[in-house]
N, C-alpha and C positions, 0 to 999 in steps of 0.2 A: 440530669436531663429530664425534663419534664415528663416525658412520654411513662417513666417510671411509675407516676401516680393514678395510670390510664389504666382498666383492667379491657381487654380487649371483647372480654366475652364472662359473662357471672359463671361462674364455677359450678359444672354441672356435679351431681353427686356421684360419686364412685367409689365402686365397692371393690376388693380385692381379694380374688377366692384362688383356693387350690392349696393344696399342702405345701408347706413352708419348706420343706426338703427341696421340693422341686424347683420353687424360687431363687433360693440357694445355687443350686445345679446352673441355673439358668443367670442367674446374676456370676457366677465365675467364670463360663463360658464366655460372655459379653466382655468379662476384663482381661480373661487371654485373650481374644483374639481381636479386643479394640485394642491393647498394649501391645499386641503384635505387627497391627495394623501401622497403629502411629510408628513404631522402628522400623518396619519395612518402609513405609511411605519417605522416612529420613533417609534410610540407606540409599534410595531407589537413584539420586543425584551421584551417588558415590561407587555407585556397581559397574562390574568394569564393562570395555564396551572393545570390541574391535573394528581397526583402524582401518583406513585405506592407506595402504604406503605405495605408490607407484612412483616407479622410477623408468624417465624416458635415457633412453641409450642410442647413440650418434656415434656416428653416419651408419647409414643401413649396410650399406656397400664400405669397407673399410680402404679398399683399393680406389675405390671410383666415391670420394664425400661428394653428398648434394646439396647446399645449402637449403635452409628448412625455415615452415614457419612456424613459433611454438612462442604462443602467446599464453604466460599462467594466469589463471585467475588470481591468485598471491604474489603475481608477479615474482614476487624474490623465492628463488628456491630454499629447502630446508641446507641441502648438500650439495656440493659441485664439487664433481674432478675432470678435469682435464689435460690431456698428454699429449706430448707433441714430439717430435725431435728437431736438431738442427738442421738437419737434413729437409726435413720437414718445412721449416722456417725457409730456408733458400728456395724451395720450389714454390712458397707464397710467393716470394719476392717475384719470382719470375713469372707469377701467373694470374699478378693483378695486386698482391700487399699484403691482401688481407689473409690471415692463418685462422683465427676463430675472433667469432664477432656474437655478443646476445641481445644486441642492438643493430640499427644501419650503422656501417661505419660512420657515414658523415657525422652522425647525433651519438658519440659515446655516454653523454652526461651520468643520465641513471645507468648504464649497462656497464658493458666490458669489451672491449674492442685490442686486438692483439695482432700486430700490423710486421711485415716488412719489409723495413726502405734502409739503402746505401747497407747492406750488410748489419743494420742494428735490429734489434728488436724493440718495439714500440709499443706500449700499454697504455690504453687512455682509456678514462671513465672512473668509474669506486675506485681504481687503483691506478695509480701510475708509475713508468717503468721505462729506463732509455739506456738499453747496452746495447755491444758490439757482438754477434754472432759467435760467439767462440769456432774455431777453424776443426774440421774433424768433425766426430759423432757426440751428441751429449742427450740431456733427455731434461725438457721440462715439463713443470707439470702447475696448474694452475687449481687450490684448492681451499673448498669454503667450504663452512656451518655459523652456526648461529655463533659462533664465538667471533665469525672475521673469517677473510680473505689472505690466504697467503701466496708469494711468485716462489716456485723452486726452481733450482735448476742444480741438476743433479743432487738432489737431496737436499740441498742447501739452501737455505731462505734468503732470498734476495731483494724481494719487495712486501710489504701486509696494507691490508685495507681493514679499517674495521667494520665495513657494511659492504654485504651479500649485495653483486650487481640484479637490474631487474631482465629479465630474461624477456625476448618479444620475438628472437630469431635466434637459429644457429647457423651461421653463416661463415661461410670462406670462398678464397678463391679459386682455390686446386681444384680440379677436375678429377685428378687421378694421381697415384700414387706407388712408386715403384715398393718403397718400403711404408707398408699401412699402419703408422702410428699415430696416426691424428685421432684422437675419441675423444667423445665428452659424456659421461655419466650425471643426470640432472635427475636428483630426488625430491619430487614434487610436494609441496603442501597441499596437502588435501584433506586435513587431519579434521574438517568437520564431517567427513563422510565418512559414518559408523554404524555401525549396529550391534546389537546387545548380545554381550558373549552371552555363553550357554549356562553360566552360574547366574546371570541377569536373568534369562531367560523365567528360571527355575525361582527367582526372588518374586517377579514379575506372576507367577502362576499360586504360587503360595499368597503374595498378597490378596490377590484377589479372591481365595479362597476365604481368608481370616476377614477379608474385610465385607465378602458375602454372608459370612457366619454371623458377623457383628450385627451387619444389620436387621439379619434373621431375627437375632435376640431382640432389638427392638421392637419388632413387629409380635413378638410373643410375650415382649412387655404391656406393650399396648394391647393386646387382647385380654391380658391377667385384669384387666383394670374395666369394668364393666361400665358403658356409657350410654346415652342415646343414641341411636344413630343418626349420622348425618344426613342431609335431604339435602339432593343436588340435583336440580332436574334441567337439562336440557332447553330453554326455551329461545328459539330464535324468533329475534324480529325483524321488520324490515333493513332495519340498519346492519345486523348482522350477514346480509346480501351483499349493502350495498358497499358499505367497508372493503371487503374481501374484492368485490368487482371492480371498483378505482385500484384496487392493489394489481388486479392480474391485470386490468388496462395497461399502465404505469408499465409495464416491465415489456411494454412494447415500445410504447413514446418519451421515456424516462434519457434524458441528457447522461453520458458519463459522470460516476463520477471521481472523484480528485484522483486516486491510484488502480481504476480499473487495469489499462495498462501496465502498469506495474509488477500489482500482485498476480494476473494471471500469467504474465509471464513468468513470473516465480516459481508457480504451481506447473506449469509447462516444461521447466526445466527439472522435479523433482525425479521421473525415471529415468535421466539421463547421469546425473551426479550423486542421485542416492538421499538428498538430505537437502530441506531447505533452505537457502542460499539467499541474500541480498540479489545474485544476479546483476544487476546494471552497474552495479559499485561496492565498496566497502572491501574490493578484493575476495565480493561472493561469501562475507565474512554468516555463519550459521543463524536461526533465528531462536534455541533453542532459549527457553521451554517454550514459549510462542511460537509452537510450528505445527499444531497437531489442525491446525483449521488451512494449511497452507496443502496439508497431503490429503484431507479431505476434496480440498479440492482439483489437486491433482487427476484423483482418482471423478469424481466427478466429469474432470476434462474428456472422458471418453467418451463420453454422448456429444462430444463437439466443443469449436472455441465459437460458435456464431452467439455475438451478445445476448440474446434471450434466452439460450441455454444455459450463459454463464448466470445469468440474472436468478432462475430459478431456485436456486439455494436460498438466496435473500427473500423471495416471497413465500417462500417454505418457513421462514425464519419467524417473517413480518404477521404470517399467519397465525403461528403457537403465541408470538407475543399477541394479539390481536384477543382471542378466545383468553387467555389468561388474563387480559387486563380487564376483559367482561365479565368473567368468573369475579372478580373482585368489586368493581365498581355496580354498583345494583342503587335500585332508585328511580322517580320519575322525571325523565328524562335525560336518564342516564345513559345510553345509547347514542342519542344525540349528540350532547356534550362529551363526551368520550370518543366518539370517531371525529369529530372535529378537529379534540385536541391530538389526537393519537395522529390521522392524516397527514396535519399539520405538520407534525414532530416526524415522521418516517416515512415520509415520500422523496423530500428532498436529501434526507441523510442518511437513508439505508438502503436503498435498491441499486446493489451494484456489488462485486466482488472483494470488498472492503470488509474486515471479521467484525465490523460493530454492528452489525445484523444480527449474529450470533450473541453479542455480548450483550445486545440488549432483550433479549429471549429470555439467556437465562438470568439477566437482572430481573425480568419481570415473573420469572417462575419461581426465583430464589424469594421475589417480596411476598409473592402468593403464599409458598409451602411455608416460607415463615410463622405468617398470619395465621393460615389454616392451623396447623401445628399446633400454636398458642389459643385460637379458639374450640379447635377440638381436643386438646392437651393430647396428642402423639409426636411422640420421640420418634418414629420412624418415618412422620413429616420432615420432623428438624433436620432430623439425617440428610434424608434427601436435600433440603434445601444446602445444606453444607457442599452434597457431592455437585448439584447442579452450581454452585455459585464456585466450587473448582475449576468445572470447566472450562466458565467462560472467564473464570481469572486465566488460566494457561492459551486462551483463543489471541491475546491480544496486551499489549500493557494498559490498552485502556478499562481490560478486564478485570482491572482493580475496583471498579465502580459495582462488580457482581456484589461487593462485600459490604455494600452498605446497608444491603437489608438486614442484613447479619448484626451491623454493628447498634442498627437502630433498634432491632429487636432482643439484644443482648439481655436488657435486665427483665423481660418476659419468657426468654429462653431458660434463663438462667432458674425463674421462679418453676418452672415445670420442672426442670433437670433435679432441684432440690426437693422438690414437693412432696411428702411423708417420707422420707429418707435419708438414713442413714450414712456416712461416710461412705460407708462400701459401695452403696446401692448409687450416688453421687456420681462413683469414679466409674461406675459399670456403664452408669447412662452418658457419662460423659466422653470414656472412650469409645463408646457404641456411638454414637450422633456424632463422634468426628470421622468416623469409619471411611464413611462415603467417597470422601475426602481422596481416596486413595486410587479412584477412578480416576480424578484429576491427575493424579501422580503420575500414576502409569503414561496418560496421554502425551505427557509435558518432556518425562524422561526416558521414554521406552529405548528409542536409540538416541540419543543424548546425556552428555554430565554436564557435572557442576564447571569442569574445565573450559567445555562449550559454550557456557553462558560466561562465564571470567573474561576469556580469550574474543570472545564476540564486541562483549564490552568496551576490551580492551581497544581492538581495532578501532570501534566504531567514535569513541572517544578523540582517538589521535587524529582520526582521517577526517570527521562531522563534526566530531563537536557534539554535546546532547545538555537539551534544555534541563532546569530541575524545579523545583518548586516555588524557587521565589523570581522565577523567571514567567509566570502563570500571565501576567499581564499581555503579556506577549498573543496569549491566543485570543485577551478580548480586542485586543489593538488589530489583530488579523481581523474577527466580526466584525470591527466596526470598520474597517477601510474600504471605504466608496466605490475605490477603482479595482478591488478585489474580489474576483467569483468567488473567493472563502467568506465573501462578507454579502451574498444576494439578498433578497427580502426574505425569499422561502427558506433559508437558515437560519437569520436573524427573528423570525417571528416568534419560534413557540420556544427558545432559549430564553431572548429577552420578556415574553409574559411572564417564563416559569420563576423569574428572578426577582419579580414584582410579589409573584403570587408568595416567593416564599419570605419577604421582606415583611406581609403583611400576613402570612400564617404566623412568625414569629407574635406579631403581633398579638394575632388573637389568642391565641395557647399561652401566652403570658397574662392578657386580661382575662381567660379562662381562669388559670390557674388562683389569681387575685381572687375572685370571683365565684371561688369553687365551685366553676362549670363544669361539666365532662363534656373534653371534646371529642367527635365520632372516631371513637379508636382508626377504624383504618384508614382515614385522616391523618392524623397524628404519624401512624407508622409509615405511611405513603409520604408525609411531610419531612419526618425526620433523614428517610431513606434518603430521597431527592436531594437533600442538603448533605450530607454523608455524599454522596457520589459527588456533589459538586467540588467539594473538598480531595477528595481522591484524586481526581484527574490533574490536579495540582502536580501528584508524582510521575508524572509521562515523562517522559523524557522529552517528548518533539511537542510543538502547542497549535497543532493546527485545529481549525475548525470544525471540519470533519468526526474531529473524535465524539461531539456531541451527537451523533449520533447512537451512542452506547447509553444514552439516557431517554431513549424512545419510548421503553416503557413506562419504565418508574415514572420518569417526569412527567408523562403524557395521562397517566393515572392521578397522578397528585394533582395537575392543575385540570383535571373533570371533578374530582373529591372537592376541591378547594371551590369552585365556581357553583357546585350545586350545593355546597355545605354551611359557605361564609354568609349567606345570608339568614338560613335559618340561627345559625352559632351567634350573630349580630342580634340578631333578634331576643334570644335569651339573654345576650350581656347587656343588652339595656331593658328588660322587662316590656317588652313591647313598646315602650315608648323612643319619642326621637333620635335618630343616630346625632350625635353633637355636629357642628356644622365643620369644626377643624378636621374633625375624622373621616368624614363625606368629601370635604375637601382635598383632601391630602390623597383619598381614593380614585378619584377622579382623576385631579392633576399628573400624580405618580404611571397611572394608568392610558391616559390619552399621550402623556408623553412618550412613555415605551411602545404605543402605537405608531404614533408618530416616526421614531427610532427607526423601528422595526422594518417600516415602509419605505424608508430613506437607503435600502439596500436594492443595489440594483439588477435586474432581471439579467443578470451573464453567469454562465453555466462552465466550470472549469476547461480548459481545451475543448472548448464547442465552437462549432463555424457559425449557429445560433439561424439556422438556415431556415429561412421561411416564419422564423418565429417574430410573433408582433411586439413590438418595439424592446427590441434587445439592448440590452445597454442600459435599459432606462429602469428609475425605478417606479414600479406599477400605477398606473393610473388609467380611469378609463374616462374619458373626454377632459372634463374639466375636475373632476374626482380624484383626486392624489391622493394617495395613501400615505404619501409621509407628511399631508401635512394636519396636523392635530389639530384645526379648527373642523375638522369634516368629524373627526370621531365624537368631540366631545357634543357637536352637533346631534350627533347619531345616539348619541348617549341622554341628549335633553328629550328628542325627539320618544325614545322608546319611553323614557321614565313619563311623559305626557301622558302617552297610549297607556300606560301600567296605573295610571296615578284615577286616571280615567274609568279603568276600570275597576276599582277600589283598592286599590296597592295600599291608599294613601300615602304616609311622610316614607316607607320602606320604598317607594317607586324608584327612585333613584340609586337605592344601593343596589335592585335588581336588575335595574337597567345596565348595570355593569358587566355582570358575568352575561349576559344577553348580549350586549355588545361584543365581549371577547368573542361568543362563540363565533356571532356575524363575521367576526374577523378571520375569525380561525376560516371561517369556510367560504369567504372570499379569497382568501390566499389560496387554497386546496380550489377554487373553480378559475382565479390566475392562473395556477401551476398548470394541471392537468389540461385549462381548455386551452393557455397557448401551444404547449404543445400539440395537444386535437390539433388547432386551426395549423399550426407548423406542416404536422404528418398533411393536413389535407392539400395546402398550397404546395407541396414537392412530389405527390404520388404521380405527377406524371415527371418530373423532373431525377431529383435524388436530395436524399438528405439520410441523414443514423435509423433516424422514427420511421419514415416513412420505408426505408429499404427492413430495417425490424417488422413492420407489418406485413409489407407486399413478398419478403422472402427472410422469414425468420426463421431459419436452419443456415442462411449464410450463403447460399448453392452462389450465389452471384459475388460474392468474396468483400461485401459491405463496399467500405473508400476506395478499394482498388479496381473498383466497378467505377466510379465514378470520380477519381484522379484520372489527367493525363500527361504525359509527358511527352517531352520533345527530345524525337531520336534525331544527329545529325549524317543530313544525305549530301554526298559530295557533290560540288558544282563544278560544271565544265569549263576546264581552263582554256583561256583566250592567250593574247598576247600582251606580254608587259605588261603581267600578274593581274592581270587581270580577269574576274571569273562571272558567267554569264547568268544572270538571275533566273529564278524560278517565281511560283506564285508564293510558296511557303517562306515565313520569316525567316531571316539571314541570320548570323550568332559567329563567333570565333571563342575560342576558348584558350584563354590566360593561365597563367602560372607564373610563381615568382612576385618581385614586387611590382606598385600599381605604377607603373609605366604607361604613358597616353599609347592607345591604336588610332589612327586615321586610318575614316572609311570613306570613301569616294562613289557617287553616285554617278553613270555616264550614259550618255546616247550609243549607238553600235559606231559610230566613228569617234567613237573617245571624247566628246564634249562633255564636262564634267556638270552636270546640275545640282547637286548639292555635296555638300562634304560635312563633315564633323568629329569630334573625338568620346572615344569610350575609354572608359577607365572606372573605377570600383575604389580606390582608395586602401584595396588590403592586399598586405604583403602576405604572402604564403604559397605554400607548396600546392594547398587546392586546387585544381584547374576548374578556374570558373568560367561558367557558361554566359558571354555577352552579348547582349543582341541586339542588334542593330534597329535604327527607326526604319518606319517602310519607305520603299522606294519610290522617289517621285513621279509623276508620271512621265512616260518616256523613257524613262533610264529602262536599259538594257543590260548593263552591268556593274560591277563593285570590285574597288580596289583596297587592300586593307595595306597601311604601312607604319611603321613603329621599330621601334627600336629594342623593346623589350620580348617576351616570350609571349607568341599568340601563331596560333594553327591558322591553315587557308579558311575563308568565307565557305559557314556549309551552312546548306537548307535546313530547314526545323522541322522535323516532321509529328508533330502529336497521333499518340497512339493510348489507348487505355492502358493503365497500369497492371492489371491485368494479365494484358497480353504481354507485356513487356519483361516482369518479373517471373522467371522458369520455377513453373512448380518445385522442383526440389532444389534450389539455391535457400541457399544461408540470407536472408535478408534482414538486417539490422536495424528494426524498426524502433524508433523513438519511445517511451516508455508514456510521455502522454495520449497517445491514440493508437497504440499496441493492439487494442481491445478492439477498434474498427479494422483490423487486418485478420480476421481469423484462419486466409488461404496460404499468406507468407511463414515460411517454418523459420523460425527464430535462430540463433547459431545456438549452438551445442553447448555447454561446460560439460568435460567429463573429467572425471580423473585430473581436475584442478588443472585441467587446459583447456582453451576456448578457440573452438571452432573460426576458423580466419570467416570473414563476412564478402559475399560476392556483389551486394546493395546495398543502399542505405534509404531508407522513408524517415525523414526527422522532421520535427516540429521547429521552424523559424521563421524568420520575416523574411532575412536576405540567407544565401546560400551560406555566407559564412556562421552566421549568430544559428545555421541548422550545426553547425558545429561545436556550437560553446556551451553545448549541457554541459551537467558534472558526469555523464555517463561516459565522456569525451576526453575528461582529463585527466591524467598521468596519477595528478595526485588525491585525487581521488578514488586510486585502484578501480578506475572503470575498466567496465566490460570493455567497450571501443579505444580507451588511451591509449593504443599501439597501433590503431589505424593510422592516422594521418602520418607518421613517422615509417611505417612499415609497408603502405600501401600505394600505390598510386588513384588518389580519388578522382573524381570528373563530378562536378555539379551539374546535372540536367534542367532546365527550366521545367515547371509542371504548374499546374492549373487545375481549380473544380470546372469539368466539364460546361455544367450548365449554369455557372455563373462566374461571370466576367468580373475582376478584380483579385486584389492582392489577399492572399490568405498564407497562413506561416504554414507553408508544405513545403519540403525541398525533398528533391530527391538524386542521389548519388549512384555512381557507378566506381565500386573499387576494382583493383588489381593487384592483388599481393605479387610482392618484388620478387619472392621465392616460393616454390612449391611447398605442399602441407604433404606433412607424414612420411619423409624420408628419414624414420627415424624406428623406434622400436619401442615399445613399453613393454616394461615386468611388471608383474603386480607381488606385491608381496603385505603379509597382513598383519597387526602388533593390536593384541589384546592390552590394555590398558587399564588402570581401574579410574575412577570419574572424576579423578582431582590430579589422573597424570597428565602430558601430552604423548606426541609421538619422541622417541630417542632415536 
């Protein structure tokens, strides 16, 4: 690697005083307790942990069963038993079929439904099953584990399933019971809610001691070793204001972004279930060791869900990255050039509750301590850069990117670690500077094992699917798609620069090299890092666009380093004279076309209504001025190299004229971004929009979208004769179910003369009762007949009301995972104890009321949170609307009904210490 032949900093002289005994003392200390360190840190995945075992027991009343609703998050239980008798059987029969059901009867598929008709017993679903009642008393029993399903009756196996039904309800007909043998015992999966036995505990306290100690000894290394000291002084400039002021703006007028919704709902569910959870799908499957940034925020959540509270983490994040990448970049006009590129790079992809805020902090502290480290030669830099580039590896999987400062500074690391020493003295400083390391540990596995991330895998594999490295293309095919908010200008800009800049750093570090030039060490480091992370993100598993924001600082350092550096470094590889004309070409070209690229992404904001903002959709331009297209930049690029050339640049005008142009770019984009939204917030402060309702009440008091949705309740209409029912001023609607069977609706004078008529219909089959509404009534008409042959309710008035008022503070409402994050007032449903809270609403993101039903958070196979609504519930689609603006937007909103009441049932808890590679037995 080239950076090898770089020395970052001349070798200041040092002396080594104190009696050698103590040295000794002190170099054995550092390798017990860094060889302590590194074994606890291993073990730390492998220590055991206890379990949540909860097992729910049915019916509450054994004389009087109530059918129930018990929807798991694993759907399939771990164990089931259940007892019946014949006796039992006959009084289904006579009091409606059904004997035990973990499904609707109608829908056996995935469940287990256990029926009786004409004197037999009937079993449909995972198992099936068709005899004749035996006459007299018998006793059967229905039982499952992870090995299979088996049918007894009287001891004797009659039927087997090899797969556990999915449990959604315990359901039967009986009412009551002379002789109460009906029970069902259901032991729950819940085996990712743990916490650290009391031996973990005590591993857990010990490491952190050995690995406090270690680092001790480093810092008493570094003092044995007498140097200058370092000078670090404080100087703010103006840019150092105004950075930080577009930041805290931003976290007023900042669009969502891509899993706001999402992850805070995550974090929202951690007091209720104990432990990090998928939540919307995956069967809730754990996020272990990427969970310790999820309970952070949890705990955070107590100051409020209203989005700028949620936000302030992120600008807490954006700050330390901000001051660290200052600390490093120095220079004139380094300030400038660095909040351009920085801006650029983390406005659009880190302000929001997404952990690449986080990752990219301590990317950017991990690249600092490195450097520092290596030009100050202390080992209890290095250290720290170890533990901080831990952390934000265990924050996130894109927190692989922490390690490329690590990887790029390896053979400068390595040169300190060796430096006047001996074998021993090697292994002392080597397990002392991996110490740190061991904070990360703790975070990742405190209550978590190695079982939890297997078994997470495991899930997440069968049920999603997961991208891998040579699947990488996939997230620039995401950047570059047109009609995809993962792909807008303000994402696409300081990626697509930074990939230019490091095409043509290769470049010069190679004619360096030729040339035995030295290029500006933190350059080089900042160069290599940047390329190491880009390579890293390769291993994610998912390839969205968003993850680039974990390269906010590194990259945002490298391409200010690269645009103030490349022209001086140009300068010396050709001796002052001429840049060659292919190389100035090739600079240019390469350059105005990733301009060009870059601008060609268009101005739409993940799940945004885009409300009031100027020209949405489109990609940035102001009158005649387009950003994407490459005759304006390299325009802007002849123009400035003029002005440069003018004022004695001479033949170098042109290559300066380039990093000039980037910045212009960079801070055109960053006065795009920030001022459409300005001009957005100002055009809706008297209306409503995210931005503006963040400004005028950013604590939430007025409950964001649900202040500003409304929906339509329906009011009965006064029946006439010969169905006929008498209009009002509010819109008309009936509501369907079943398949799209035509309604005819009749418009009439008050003596029945009919003036218009016509038909409604929807085209989808389904259980949904959708809400359809009628055109307005013509003038004159006095009343509406509605007739059809399919399933549709009498003609009722539409009454819009704010969502708001309409949604009851403490119901369960099942908000959509795209705009989660605009509901801060609605309480989310529950998971505890690996059961999920039945939903009394639903707020979903779609265009028509059904496709509000066709997330994946919606479907069975999926293991979503909702898959057992539309089957278990009785839904109603509501029409709803943005208040103060007319037209179609993808909001639907639902009123459910579960078929059976919740909680007629019992839970025991009971607990099973495990060690990190068991599960539960």
């Amino acid at each position: 690697m080239t950076t090898q032949t770089i020395p970052l900093a001349p070798e200041a002289p040092a002396t080594t005083t104190g009696p050698v005994p103590k040295k000794r003392r002190l170099l054995a200390v550092a390798v017990i307790s860094g060889a302590l360190t590194v074994l606890l840190s291993a073990l730390m995945p492998l220590a055991p942990v206890t379990i949540n075992d909860p097992t729910v027991n049915w019916p509450a009343d054994a004389s009087a069963p109530r059918s129930s609703m018990l929807a798991l998050s694993a759907y399939r239980p771990f164990e089931m038993d259940v007892r019946f008798g014949c006796e039992t059987v006959r009084t289904a029969q006579a009091a409606g079929g059904v004997v035990f059901a973990t499904v609707m009867p109608a829908d056996p598929a995935r469940g287990l439904v256990v029926k009786a008709e004409n004197g037999r017993l009937l079993v449909s679903g995972v198992a099936t099953l068709d005899e004749p009642v035996p006459p007299g008393n018998c006793a059967y029993g229905i039982r499952g584990d992870r090995d299979g399903l088996s049918i007894l009756r009287d001891g004797t196996e009659i039927g087997r399933s090899a797969t556990m039904p999915d449990v959604h309800v315990l359901a039967t007909s009986i009412t009551s019971l002379s002789t109460p043998d009906l029970s069902a015992r259901i032991r729950v999966d819940d085996q990712f809610s743990t916490s650290p036995a009391p031996l973990k505990i005590v591993l857990m306290v010990v490491l952190a001691l050995s690995a406090a100690t270690a680092f001790a000894c480093l810092v008493l290394l570094d003092r044995r070793v007498h140097r200058e000291p370092g000078r670090f002084r404080l100087r703010l400039s103006p840019v150092d204001l105004v950075v930080p002021a577009i930041m805290v703006l931003w976290v007023f007028l900042a669009p969502m972004s891509d899993d706001d919704g999402y992850y805070s709902a995550m974090a929202k569910n951690v007091p209720f279930e104990g432990y990090v959870g998928n939540y919307y799908q995956i069967l809730n499957q754990g996020f272990t060791p990427f969970s310790w940034f999820y309970y952070f925020l949890a705990k955070w959540q107590v100051f409020g869900f209203a989005p700028v509270v949620l936000r302030i983490p992120a600008l807490l994040f954006g700050l330390v990255t901000w001051f660290a990448a200052r600390r490093y970049v120095s220079g004139k006009f380094s300030g400038v050039v660095l909040g351009a590129a920085f801006l650029a790079w983390w406005l659009p992809l880190d302000m929001g509750v997404r952990p690449e805020g986080v990752v990219t902090m301590c990317g950017m502290l991990t690249l600092l301590a490195v450097t520092v480290a290596v030009e100050r030669q202390r080992l209890a830099l290095l250290g720290a850069a170890v533990g901080v580039a831990g952390i934000g590896f265990f924050a996130h999987p894109t927190g692989f990117t922490t390690l490329a400062p690590l990887l790029a500074g390896l053979p400068f690391a390595w040169k300190l670690l060796t430096k006047d020493a001996g074998r021993r003295t090697i292994m002392a400083r080597t397990l002392a500077v991996l110490s740190p390391g061991a904070v990360a540990m703790i975070m990742a596995f405190s209550d978590g094992t190695l079982r939890d991330f297997l078994y997470a895998q495991e899930i997440f594999k069968r049920m999603a699917g997961s991208e891998t490295w040579y699947t990488e293309f996939v997230r620039w095919m995401f950047l570059l798609n047109q009609g995809d908010a993962m792909a807008n200008y303000a994402k696409r800009a300081p990626v697509l620069v930074c990939v230019v800049a490091l095409v043509w750093f290769v470049v010069l570090v190679t004619a360096a090299r030729a040339r035995r030039v030295d290029v500006p060490p933190r350059l080089a480091l900042a160069g290599w890092s940047t390329m190491f992370a880009f390579f890293l993100l390769w291993f994610t598993p998912s390839k969205w666009t968003h993850h680039f924001g974990s390269l906010a600082g590194i990259g945002s350092v490298f391409i200010a380093l690269m645009l103030l550096s490349a022209v001086p470094l140009v300068r010396e590889l050709t001796s002052d004279r001429r840049v060659p004309v292919p190389v100035l070409l090739g600079g240019v070209v390469s350059v105005v076309a990733m301009l060009g690229l870059a601008g060609h992404g268009a101005n739409k904001w993940p799940y945004s209504w885009h409300l009031g903002l100027p020209f949405a959709g489109e990609p940035p331009h102001l009158s005649v001025l387009k950003f994407d297209k490459p005759y304006w930049w390299l325009l802007l690029i002849a123009i400035v190299a003029f002005v440069l050339h003018r004022r004695g640049k001479g033949s170098y005008a042109p290559v300066i004229a380039i990093p000039v142009v980037i910045v212009m770019f960079f801070a055109a984009n960053i006065t795009y971004l920030v001022g459409g939204f300005a001009v957005a917030t100002a055009r809706t402060l008297h209306t409503w929009s995210p931005w503006a309702a963040s400004v005028q009440d950013p604590l939430a008091e007025r409950c964001v979208a649900a202040d500003a949705i409304e929906v339509a309740t329906p009011r009965a209409l006064t029946p006439l004769r010969d169905r006929w029912f008498a209009i009002q001023i509010d819109q008309i609607a009936t509501v369907v179910t079943g398949k799209p069977t035509p309604v005819t609706y009749e418009y009439a004078t008050s003596n029945a003369e009919v003036l218009s008529t016509g038909v409604l219909t929807d085209n989808v089959d389904s259980t949904l009762r959708r809400t359809l509404v009628l055109p307005p009534a013509p003038k004159g008409a006095t009343q509406v007949r509605l007739t059809g042959e399919g399933e549709f309710t009498a003609p009722a008035a539409q009454k819009y009301v704010p969502l708001r008022e309409f949604l009851p503070r403490e119901a369960a409402v099942g908000v959509a995972w795209q705009f989660a994050f605009l509901f801060p007032c609605q309480r989310q449903p529950r998971v505890q104890d690996g059961v999920i809270e039945p939903i009394s609403y639903a707020v979903q993101w779609g265009d028509t009321q059904w496709l509000g039903l066709s997330d994946a958070t919606w479907q069975p196979v999926r293991g979503a949170l909702f898959g057992d609504v539309l089957s278990s519930q009785e839904v109603t689609a509501l029409p709803a609307r943005l208040r103060d603006f007319p037209g179609a937007y993808p909001i639907q909103v639902y009123q459910t009904k579960p078929r059976y009441e919740a909680g007629q049932y019992t839970i025991t808890h009971d607990r099973q210490t495990r060690m990190g590679w068991e599960g539960v037995r």
